[in-house]
C-alpha positions in Angstrom: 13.9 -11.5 -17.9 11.6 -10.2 -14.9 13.5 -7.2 -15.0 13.5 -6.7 -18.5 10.1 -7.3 -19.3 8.9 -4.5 -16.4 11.5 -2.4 -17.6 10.2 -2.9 -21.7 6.6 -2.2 -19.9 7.2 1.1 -18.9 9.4 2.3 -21.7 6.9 1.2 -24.2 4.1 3.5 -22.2 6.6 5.8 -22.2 7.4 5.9 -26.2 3.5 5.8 -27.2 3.1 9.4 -24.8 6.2 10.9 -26.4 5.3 10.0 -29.9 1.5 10.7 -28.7 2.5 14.5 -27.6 4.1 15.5 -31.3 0.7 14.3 -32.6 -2.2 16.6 -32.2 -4.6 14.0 -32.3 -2.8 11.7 -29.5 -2.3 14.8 -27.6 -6.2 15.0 -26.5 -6.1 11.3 -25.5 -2.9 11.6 -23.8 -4.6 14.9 -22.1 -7.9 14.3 -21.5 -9.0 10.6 -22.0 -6.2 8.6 -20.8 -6.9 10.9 -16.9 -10.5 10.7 -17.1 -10.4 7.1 -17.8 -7.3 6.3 -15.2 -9.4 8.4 -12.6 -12.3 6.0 -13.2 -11.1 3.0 -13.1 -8.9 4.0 -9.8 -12.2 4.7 -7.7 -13.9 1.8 -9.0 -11.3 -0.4 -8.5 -10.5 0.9 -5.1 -14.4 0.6 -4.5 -14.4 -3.0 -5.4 -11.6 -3.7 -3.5 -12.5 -2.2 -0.6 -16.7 -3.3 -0.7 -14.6 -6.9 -0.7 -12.4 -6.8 2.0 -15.7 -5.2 3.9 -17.9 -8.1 3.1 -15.4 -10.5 4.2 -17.0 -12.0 7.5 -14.0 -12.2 10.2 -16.1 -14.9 12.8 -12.7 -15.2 15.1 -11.0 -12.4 16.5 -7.4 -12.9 14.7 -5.4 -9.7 15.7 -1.2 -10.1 15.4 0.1 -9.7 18.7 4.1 -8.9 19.7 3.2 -8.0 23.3 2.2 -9.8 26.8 -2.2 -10.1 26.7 -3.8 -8.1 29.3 -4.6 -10.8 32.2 -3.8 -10.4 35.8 -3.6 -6.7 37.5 0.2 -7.9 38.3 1.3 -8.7 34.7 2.7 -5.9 32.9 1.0 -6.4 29.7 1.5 -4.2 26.4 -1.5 -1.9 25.2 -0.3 -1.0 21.7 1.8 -4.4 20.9 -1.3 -6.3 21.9 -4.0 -4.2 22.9 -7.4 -5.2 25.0 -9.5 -2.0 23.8 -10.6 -0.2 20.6 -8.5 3.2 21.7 -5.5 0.7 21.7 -5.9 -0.7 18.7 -6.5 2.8 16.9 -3.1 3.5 18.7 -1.6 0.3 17.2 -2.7 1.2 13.3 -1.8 4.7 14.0 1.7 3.6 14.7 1.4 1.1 11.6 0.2 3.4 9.3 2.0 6.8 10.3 5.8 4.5 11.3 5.9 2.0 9.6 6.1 0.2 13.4 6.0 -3.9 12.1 8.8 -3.2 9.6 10.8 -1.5 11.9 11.2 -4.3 14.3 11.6 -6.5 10.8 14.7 -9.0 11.3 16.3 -10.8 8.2 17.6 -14.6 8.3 21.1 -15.4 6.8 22.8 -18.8 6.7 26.1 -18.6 7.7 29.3 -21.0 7.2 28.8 -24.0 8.7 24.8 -24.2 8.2 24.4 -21.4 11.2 21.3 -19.6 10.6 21.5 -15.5 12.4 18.9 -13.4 12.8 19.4 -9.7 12.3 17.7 -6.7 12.2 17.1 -5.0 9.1 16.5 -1.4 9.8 17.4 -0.2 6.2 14.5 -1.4 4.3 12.0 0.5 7.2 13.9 3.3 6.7 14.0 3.5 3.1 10.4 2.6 2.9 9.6 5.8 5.2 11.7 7.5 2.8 9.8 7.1 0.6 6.5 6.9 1.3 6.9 10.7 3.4 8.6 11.4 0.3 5.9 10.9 -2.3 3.4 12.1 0.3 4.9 15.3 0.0 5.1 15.5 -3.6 1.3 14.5 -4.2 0.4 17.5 -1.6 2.5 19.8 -3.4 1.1 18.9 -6.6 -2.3 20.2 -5.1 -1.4 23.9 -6.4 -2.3 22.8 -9.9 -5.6 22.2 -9.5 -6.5 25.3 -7.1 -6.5 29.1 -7.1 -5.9 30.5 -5.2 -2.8 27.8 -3.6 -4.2 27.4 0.0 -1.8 28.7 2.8 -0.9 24.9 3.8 0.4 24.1 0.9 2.5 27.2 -0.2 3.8 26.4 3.4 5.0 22.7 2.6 6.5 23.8 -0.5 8.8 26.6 1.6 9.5 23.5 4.1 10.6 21.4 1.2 12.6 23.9 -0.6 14.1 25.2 2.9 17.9 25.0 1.2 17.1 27.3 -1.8 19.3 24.6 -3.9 19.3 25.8 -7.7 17.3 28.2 -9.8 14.5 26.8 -9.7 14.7 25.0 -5.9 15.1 21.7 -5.5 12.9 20.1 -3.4 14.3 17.8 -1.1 11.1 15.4 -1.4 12.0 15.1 -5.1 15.9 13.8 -3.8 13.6 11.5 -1.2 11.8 9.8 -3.6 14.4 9.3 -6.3 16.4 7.7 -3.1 14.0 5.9 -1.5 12.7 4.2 -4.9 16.4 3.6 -5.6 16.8 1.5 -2.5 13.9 -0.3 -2.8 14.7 -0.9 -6.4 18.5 -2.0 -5.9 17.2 -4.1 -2.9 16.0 -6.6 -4.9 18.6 -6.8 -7.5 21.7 -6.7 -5.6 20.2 -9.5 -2.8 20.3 -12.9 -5.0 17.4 -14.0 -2.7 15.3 -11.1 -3.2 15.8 -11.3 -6.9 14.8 -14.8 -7.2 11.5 -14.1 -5.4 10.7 -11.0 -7.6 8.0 -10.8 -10.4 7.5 -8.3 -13.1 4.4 -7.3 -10.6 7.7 -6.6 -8.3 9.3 -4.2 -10.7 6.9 -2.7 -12.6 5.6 -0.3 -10.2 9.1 1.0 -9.4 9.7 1.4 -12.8 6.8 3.2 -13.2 7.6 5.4 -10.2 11.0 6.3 -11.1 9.8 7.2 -14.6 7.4 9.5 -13.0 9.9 11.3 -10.7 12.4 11.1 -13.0 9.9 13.3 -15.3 9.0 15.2 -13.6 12.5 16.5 -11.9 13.3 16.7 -15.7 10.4 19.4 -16.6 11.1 21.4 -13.5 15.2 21.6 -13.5 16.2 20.5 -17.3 13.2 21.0 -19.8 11.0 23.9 -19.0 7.3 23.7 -19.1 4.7 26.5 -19.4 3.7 26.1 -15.9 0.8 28.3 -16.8 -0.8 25.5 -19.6 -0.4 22.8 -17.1 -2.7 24.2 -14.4 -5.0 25.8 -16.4 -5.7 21.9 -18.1 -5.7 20.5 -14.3 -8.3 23.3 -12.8 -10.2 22.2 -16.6 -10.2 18.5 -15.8 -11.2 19.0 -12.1 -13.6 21.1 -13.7 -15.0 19.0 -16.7 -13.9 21.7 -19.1 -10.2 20.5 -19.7 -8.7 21.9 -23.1 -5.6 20.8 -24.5 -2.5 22.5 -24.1 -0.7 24.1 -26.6 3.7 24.3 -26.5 4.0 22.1 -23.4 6.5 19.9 -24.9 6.4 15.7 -25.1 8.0 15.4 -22.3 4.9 16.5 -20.3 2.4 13.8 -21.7 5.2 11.2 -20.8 4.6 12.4 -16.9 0.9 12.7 -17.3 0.6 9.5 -19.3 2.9 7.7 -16.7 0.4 8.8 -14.0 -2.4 8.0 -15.8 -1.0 4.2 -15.9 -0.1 4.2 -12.0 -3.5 5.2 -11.2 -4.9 2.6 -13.4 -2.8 -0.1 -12.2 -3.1 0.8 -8.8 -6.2 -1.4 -7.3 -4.9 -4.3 -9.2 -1.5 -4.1 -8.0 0.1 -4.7 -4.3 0.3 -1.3 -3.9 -3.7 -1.2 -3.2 -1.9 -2.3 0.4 -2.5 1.4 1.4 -6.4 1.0 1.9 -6.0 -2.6 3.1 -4.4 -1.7 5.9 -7.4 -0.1 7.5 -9.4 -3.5 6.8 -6.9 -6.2 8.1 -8.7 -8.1 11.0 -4.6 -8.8 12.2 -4.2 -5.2 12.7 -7.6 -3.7 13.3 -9.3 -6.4 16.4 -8.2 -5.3 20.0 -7.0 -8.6 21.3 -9.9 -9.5 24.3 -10.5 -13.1 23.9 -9.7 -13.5 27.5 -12.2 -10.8 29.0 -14.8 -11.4 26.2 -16.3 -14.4 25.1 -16.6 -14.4 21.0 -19.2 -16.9 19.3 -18.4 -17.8 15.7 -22.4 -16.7 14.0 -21.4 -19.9 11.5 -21.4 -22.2 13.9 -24.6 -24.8 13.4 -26.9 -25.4 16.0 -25.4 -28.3 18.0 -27.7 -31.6 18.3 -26.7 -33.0 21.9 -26.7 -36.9 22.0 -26.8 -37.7 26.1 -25.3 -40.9 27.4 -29.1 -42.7 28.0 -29.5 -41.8 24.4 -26.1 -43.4 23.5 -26.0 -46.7 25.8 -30.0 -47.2 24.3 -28.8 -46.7 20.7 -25.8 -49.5 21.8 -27.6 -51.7 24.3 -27.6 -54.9 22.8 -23.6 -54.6 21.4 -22.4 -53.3 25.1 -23.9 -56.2 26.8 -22.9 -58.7 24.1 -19.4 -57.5 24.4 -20.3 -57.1 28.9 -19.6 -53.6 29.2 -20.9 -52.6 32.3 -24.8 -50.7 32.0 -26.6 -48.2 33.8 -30.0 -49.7 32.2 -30.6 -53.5 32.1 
């Protein structure tokens, strides 16, 4: 049913575009509104988010380590596993961020005949996740030529990169086969493992629904139904440019894609896949670990009332010699 209902999600969105785009009054909501409105509510969700995790006081430095702490001149310790300065700890999000470098050293836990629990590695899921993620980076960079004129340099050279093979009239990318495989691992992950599927939510599914239903779109425009290439970027540079018209012959097929989009950007900063700015604000990733060269005071700490032993044995004077505790005061 988890499946199902993120699967019913996304096809519904997907049925009110394609009716939407044979009606020419959907078609300037499906164009127009639904963007402007997904755009909006992306940066102010992100905004909130982000203000949040900002405001959040961290009082204790709390930083993940996997490495020996810097200590004795002797001691080998490890400067991006557990690092003692803020140049090691960009090192260590750099390496997060860019490598995925926790998930590749991921292990999985099985339970063997016999009640035998083994640990493994689990090398698949960093590298489908890469996948991915390079994957879909690619394809949003590419999709940059829409929205410019002329297409800057760096970007007609990504799109020879990606289309090095010359597969098919028009090439195939090999970004488009990256992200139809990498969401299809991540996807079959979690129904094939019995364990995985019992921890998934619709939240799980949803957003690789969503995904594939994007790719899968837009592969389909660019290889089986044709678009006027033309219409499209002349309503992106309009909507980048607050003049957006919209355009005539593109086909159904194209608000699907765009509407799809729209959704995925709205859904975004309510969804786990706001992870990507998160990252930067995690006080387990982002705190170089120097508890032992630095000492840290937590600012909520009251101020402490001492109580000295005179003050004690004169509060208890009477009950200590009643009971002939031995006094410093008779």
């Amino acid at each position: 049913m988890r499946i199902v209902l993120a699967l019913v999600a996304v096809g519904v969105l997907a049925g009110i575009a394609w009716a939407g785009g044979q009606s020419p009054a959907m078609q300037a909501f499906l164009a127009i509104v639904a963007p402007y409105v997904a755009i909006a509510v992306f940066v102010v969700g992100i905004g909130a988010r982000v203000i949040g995790w900002a405001r959040s006081a961290v009082p204790f430095r709390i930083p993940t380590t996997c490495g020996q702490e810097r200590s004795l001149s002797f001691i080998r310790f490890s400067p991006l596993d557990n690092p003692s300065s803020s140049l090691g700890a960009v090192g260590r999000m750099a390496l997060e961020v860019l490598t995925f470098r926790s998930l590749f050293r991921n292990t999985r836990a099985e339970l063997k005949p016999g009640g035998r629990l083994v640990y493994s590695s689990d090398k698949w899921l960093w590298a489908g996740a890469l996948l991915f993620h390079y994957s879909f980076l690619a394809v949003f960079l590419r999709h940059y030529r829409f929205f410019v004129e002329p297409v800057p340099k760096v970007i007609a050279v990504l799109q020879g990169l990606d289309g090095f093979f010359q597969v098919g009239v028009p090439v195939f990318f090999l970004t488009s086969f990256g992200l139809i495989a990498g969401l299809g691992y991540l996807l079959a992950r979690r129904l094939v493992d019995a364990r995985m599927r019992y921890l998934s939510l619709p939240a799980d599914y949803f957003p690789l629904f969503l995904l594939l239903g994007i790719a899968l779109t837009g592969i389909g425009m660019r290889h089986l139904w044709k678009v006027d290439i033309v219409r499209v970027k002349e309503l992106a540079i309009g909507l980048v440019n607050f003049h957006p018209a919209v355009p005539q012959g593109v086909g159904p097929l194209f608000y699907v894609h765009l509407f799809l989009v729209s959704a995925l950007l709205a859904y975004f900063p309510f969804s786990k896949l706001v992870h990507m700015a998160g990252v930067f604000l995690s006080p387990t990733r982002n705190l170089a670990n120097n508890n032992r060269a630095v000492r840290h005071l937590n600012p909520w700490n009251p101020p402490i009332v001492g109580h000295t032993y005179a003050e004690w044995e004169e509060e208890f004077h009477d009950k200590m010699k009643a009971a002939g505790l031995p006094l410093d005061r008779e």
